[in-house]
C-alpha positions as CSV (number, residue, x, y, z in Angstrom):
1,X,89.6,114.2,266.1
2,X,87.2,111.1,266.7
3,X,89.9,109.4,268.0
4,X,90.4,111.7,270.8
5,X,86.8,112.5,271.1
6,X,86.7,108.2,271.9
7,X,89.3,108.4,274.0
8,X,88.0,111.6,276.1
9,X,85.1,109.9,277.1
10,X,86.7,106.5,278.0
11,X,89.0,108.3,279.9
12,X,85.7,110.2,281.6
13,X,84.0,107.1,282.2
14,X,87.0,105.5,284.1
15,X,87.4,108.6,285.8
16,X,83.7,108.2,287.2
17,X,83.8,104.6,287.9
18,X,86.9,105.2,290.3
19,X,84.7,108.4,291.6
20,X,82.1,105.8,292.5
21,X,84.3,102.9,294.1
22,X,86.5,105.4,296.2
23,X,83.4,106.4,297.7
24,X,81.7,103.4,298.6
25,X,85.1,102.7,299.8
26,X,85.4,105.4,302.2
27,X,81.7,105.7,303.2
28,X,81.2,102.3,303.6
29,X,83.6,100.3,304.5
30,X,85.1,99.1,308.2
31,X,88.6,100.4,306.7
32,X,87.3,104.1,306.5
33,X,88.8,105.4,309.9
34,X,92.2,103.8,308.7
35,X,92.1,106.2,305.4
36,X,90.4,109.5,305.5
37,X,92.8,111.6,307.7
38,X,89.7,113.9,309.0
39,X,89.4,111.1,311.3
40,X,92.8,111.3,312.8
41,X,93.3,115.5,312.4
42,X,89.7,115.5,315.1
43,X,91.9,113.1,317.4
44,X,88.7,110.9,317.4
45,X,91.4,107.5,317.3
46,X,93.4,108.8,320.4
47,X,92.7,107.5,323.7
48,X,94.8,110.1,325.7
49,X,93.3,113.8,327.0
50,X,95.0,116.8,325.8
51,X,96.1,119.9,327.4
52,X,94.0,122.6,325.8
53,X,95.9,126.1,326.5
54,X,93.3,129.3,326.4
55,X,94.3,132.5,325.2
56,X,92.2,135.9,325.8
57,X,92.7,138.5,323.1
58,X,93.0,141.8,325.5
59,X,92.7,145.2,323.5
């Protein structure tokens, strides 16, 4: 049982340094906009103007 108990918590502890690098990865880095998809789902990278289509709900 110690064995896995030791294992458990290396296991956590890995788990939170990789919590800590991804982000300082993504909040600081100039390679953020290239890997959190938000970015691109918001259309903030593209250049071009959409059509936007309106739609009234009539009851």
């Amino acid at each position: 049982m110690k064995k896995i108990e030791r294992m458990l918590w290396k296991l956590a502890i890995i788990q939170f340094i990789f919590l800590f690098i991804a982000q300082f990865v993504v909040s600081y880095s100039s390679i953020a906009p290239y890997i959190v998809k938000v970015i691109r789902y918001e259309g903030v990278m593209k250049n071009s103007a959409t059509k936007t289509i309106e739609t009234f709900d009539q009851r």
